[in-house]
N, C-alpha and C positions, 0 to 999 in steps of 0.2 A: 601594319608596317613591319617588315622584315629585317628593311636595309636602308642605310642612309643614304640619301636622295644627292648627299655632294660627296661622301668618300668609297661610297658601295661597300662600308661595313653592316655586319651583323651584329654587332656588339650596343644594342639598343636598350639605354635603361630608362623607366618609368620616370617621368615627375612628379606629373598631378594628373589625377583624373575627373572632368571636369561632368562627366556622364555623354548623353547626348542631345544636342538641340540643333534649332533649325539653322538656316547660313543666316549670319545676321544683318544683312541689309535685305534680306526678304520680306519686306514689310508686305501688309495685308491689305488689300483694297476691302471694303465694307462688304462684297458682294463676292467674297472668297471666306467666308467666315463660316463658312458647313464644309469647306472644305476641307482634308485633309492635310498635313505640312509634311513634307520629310523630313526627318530629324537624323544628324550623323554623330558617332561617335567623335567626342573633342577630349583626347589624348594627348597629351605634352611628351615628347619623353629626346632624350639627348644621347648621340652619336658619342660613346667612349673612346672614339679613337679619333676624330678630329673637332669633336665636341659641340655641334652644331644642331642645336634643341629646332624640334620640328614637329609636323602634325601628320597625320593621312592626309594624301590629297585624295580626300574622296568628294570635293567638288571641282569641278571646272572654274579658269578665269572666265572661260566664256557664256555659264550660268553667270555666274556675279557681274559680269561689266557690260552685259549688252546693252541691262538701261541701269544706271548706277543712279542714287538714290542721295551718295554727297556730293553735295557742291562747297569746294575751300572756298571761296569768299564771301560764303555766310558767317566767318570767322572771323573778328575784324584782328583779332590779336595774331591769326595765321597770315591774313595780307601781310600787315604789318614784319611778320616773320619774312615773309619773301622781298618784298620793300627790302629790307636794310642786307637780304640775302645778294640778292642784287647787285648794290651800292659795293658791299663790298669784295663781290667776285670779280668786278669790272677792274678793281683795282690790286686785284692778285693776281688775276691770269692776264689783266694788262687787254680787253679788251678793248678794241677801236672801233672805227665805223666800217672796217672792211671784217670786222668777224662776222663768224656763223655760231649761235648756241643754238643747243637742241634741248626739249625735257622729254623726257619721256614721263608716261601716265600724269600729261600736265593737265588733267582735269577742264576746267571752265577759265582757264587762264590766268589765274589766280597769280602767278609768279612770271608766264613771259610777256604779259602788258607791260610789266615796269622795264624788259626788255626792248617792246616794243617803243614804248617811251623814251626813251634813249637813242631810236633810232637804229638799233644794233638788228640786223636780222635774224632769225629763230624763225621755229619749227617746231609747235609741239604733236605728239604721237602719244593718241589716244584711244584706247580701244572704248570707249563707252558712246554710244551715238549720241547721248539726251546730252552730255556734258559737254562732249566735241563740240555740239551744233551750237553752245552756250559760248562757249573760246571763239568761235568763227565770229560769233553776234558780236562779242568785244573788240573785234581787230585784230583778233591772233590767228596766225596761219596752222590748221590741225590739222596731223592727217589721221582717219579712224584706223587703225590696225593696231595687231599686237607685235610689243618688240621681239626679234628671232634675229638672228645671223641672217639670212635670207632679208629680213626687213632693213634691218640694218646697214647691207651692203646696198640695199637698192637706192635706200636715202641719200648714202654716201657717192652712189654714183650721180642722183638729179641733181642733188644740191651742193654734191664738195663735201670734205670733212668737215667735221664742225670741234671748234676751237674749244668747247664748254658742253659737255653734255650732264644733265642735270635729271637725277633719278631722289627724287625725295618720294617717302611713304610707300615707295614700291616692290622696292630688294625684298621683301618680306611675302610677297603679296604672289611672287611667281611659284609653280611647282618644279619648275626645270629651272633652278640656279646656274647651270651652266652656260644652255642653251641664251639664258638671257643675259649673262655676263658675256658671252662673244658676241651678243647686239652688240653689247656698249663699245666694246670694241671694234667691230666693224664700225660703226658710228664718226668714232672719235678719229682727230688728227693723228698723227704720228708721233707729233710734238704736243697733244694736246691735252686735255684737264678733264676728268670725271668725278662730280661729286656727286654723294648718294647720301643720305640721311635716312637712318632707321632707327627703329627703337633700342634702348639698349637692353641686352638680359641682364645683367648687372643691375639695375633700377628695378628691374620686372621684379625679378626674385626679392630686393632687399624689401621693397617698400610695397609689398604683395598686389601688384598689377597686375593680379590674373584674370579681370576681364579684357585686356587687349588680347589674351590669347582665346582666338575665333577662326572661323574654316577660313575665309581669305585669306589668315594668314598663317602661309605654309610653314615658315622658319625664324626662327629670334637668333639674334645675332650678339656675339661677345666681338670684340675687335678681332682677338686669335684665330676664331671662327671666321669672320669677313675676311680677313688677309687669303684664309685658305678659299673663300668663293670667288675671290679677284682674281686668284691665280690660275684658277681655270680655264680663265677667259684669256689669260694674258693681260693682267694688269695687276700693279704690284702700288701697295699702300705706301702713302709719300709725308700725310699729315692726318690726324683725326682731331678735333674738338667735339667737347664735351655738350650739349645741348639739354635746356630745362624742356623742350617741347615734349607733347605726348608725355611729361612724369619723367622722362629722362631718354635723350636719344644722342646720337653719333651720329657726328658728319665726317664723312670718309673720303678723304681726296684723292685720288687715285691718278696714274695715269699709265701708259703703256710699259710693259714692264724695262724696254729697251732705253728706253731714257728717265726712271724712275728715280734710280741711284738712293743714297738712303735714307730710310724712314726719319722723321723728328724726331726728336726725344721726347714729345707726348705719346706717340705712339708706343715707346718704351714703357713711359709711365701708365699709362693704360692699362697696356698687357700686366704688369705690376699690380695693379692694383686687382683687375680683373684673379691673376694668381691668386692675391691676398685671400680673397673671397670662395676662394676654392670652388671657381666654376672651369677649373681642367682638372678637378678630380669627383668624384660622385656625393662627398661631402658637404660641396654647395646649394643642393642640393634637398639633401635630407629632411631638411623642415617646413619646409616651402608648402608641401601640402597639407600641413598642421593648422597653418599661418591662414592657410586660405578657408579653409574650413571655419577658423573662428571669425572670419571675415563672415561668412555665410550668415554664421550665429548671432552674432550680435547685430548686423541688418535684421534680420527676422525678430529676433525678441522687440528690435524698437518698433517697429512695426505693428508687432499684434499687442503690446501694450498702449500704444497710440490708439489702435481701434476699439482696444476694451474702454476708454478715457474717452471714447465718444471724440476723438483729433483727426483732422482730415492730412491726408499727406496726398501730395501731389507730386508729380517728375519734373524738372527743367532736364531739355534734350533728350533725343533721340538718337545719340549714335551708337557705334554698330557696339564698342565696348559694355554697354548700358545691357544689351540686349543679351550676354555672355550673363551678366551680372545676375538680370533679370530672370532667365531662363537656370542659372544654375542655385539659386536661390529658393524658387516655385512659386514668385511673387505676380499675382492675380488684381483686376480691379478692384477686389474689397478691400486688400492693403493698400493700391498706390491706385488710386481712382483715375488718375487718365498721366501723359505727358504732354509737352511743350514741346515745340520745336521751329527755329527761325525760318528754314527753308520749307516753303509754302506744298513742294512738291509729298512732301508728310502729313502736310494734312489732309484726317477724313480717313488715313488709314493706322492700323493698329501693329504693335511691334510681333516679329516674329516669334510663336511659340506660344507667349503670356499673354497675347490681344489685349493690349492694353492703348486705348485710343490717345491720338497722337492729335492734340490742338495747336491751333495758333498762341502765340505769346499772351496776348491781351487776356486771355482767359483767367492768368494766376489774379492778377487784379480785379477782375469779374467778381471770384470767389473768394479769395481772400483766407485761403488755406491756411493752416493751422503750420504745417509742415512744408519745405519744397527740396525734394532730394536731388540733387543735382547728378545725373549721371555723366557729362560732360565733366569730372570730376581733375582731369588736368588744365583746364582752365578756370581752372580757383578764383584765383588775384580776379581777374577780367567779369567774371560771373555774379562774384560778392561786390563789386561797383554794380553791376548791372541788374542786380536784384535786389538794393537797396532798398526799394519802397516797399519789402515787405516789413519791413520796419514799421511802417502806418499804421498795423493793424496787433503788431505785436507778433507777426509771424517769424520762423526762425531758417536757415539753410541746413540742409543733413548733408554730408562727407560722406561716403561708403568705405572711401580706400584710403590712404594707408591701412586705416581703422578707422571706426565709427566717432566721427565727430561733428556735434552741433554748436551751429554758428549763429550769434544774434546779432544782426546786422544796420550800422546806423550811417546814417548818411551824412 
C-alpha cells in the first residue's frame, strides 16, 4: 500500500503487523484439507494526513460475499440490537407507512423483518446469494448486488428515494470508500437519513481488538476519519452515538450534506475525546503493537500449560475475528482441540489456516472440557449466561481480549 485509498496520500505509517493468513471467513470443507490456502499480508497502518487506519486490499468483496459464511440472526443479542434499532429510528426519522427504508449488506434479514413488521416497506441489497436467498425465505424483499452509484441510482429510480437508508457492519468492509458513499447517496432522499454503524478505532486500539482487524475489513474508522468518508459522497455527519456492540462501535447519522446543518455536540465530544487519545497524531498509536503481542503471549503460555496439566480446552464460536486470533497466534488442534458454532452451515468444516474442526454446540456438554475459549469474545454478558452449564462439571470460560481472563461460571 503506497497511498491512502480515501485522501490519495503517501504519508502511510505502520501500526501493527499482524503477519500473513488466510481471508477469514474461508472456512474449509473436510475434502479441501490437502489443499493449499492462500495466505495475505494483514498490515494495519494509518493515513497521516486525513488519518484513516486501513489494510491492502489484496482480496476482493467478491471472493468474500459470493457465498458468505455469517448469518446475524444466529445472534440472539444482534436481533435484539436491530429490534430496539428499529423502534427507535421510526421514531427519529418520523417514519410512517408511506416510507421507503433501505439496508444495505442486510444479510438474512436480521434487522428489516422488524421493518417489515411494521408494515413500513424496505429493500435490502445484498451481495451474498446463500444469505439473500435466507432474507427472501423471511419475507424480506433482497436484491443480490453490490452497492455502487450506478446501483444506487437504479434502485432509486424503481423504487423512489428511500427516507432511511441503513448500512450497519459494512463502511469497513468496502475497498472503494468513495465509490460506496455516493451509493448511499444516490440511494437516499434529498431530505432523508443515513445511518451506518462501525467499529470504533478508539476501542480497537485502547482495549487491544486486533482480531477484528482481518482482509474484509479494508478500513477502521475514528469519527474525524468518517466525517472525511461521508463527505466524499456528499454527506455530512449530523449525530453520532457511542455503541457497546462488536467491543465498541459508532452510529453515524448522516444525511445529505445540503440539508445537514450542524453537527451535535456529541459529535464535538467525540472528536475530543478521539483528540485525547492522540489518534490524529502517530502517538496513539505507538503501543498498540506492544499490547498485541503480549496479547499473543499469554494466550499461548495458558495454552501449552493447560496441555502440559493433561487440561482439554475447547473454542465456543467461530467467527471471522476468532480466526485473525487463531492464525496470528499459531494455535493448532493439540492446543484447542476443535470449535463450536450455532450456525449449522460451519459445521463439518475447519477454520481458515489452523483447521481446526468446527462442531455443533451439543458437543461442549458431550465432553465436558476442562477449558472453553470463547472467541466470539464481545458477546461476553450473553455467552457467560449461555454457557452456564459448564459449571456442572467444574469447567471454566477463557477471555482472550482485552487480556487473558478466566471466568468460573454459576448459574
Amino acid at each position: 500500500m503506497t497511498r491512502c485509498r480515501l485522501c490519495g496520500s503517501e504519508a502511510m505509517a505502520s501500526v501493527v503487523d499482524l503477519g500473513a493468513t488466510p481471508p477469514c471467513e474461508s472456512f474449509l470443507a473436510a475434502d479441501r484439507l490437502d489443499e493449499p490456502e492462500p495466505a495475505y499480508p494483514l498490515h494495519l497502518r494509518v493515513c497521516t494526513d486525513c488519518w484513516l487506519a486501513q489494510i491492502p486490499p489484496l482480496i476482493t468483496p467478491e471472493e468474500t460475499f459470493k457465498e458468505y459464511a455469517y448469518f446475524s440472526s444466529y445472534s440472539t443479542s444482534w436481533v435484539e440490537h436491530a429490534r430496539t434499532f428499529v423502534a427507535d429510528a421510526v421514531q427519529r426519522v418520523g417514519l410512517g407507512p408511506d416510507a421507503f427504508v433501505v439496508e444495505v449488506a442486510s444479510n438474512d434479514g436480521y434487522l428489516l423483518k422488524h421493518v417489515v413488521d411494521r408494515g413500513i416497506r424496505c429493500l435490502g441489497i445484498e451481495p451474498s446469494v446463500n444469505v439473500g436467498a435466507a432474507a427472501r425465505d423471511a419475507g424480506v424483499p433482497t436484491l443480490t448486488e453490490f452497492l455502487s452509484p450506478d446501483t444506487g441510482a437504479g434502485v432509486r429510480a424503481e423504487h423512489g428515494p428511500a427516507d432511511l437508508v441503513v448500512a450497519n457492519n459494512v463502511y469497513a468492509h468496502i475497498p472503494d470508500v468513495v465509490g460506496f458513499t455516493q451509493g448511499l447517496r444516490a440511494l437516499v432522499a434529498d431530505d432523508g437519513w443515513v445511518s451506518i454503524e462501525v467499529q470504533h478505532l478508539l476501542t480497537l486500539i485502547e482495549e487491544n481488538q486486533y482480531d477484528t482487524i482481518y482482509h474484509e475489513h479494508f478500513q477502521y474508522y475514528t469519527v474525524a476519519s468518517a466525517i472525511r468518508a461521508l463527505a466524499s459522497g456528499g454527506l455530512a455527519l449530523v449525530d453520532v452515538e457511542l455503541l457497546p456492540t462488536h467491543g465498541g462501535s459508532i452510529r453515524l447519522w448522516a444525511r445529505p450534506a445540503e440539508v445537514a446543518g450542524e453537527p451535535s455536540q456529541r459529535v464535538a465530544d467525540v472528536l475530543e475525546k478521539e483528540k485525547a487519545a492522540g489518534l490524529q497524531e502517530l502517538s496513539g498509536y505507538a503501543e498498540f503493537s506492544a499490547r498485541v503481542a503480549k496479547v499473543r503471549r499469554d494466550l499461548l503460555r495458558f495454552l501449552v500449560e493447560a496441555a502440559e496439566r493433561g487440561e482439554r480446552v475447547v473454542g465456543y464460536g467461530a467467527p471471522g475475528k476468532g480466526n485473525t486470533l487463531l492464525n496470528h497466534c499459531g494455535i493448532r488442534p493439540d492446543l484447542l482441540a476443535y470449535t463450536v458454532d450455532r450456525n449449522p452451515y460451519k459445521h463439518g468444516r475447519f477454520t481458515p489456516g489452523t483447521r481446526i474442526p468446527i462442531l455443533p454446540p451439543d458437543q461442549i456438554a458431550a465432553d465436558r472440557p476442562d477449558y472453553v475459549l470463547v472467541l466470539p469474545w464481545n458477546l461476553r454478558a450473553e455467552l457467560v449466561e449461555q454457557l452456564s452449564f459448564v459449571h456442572e462439571w467444574g469447567g471454566r470460560l477463557v477471555f482472550p481480549i482485552p487480556e487473558l481472563s478466566i471466568v468460573e461460571v454459576k448459574r
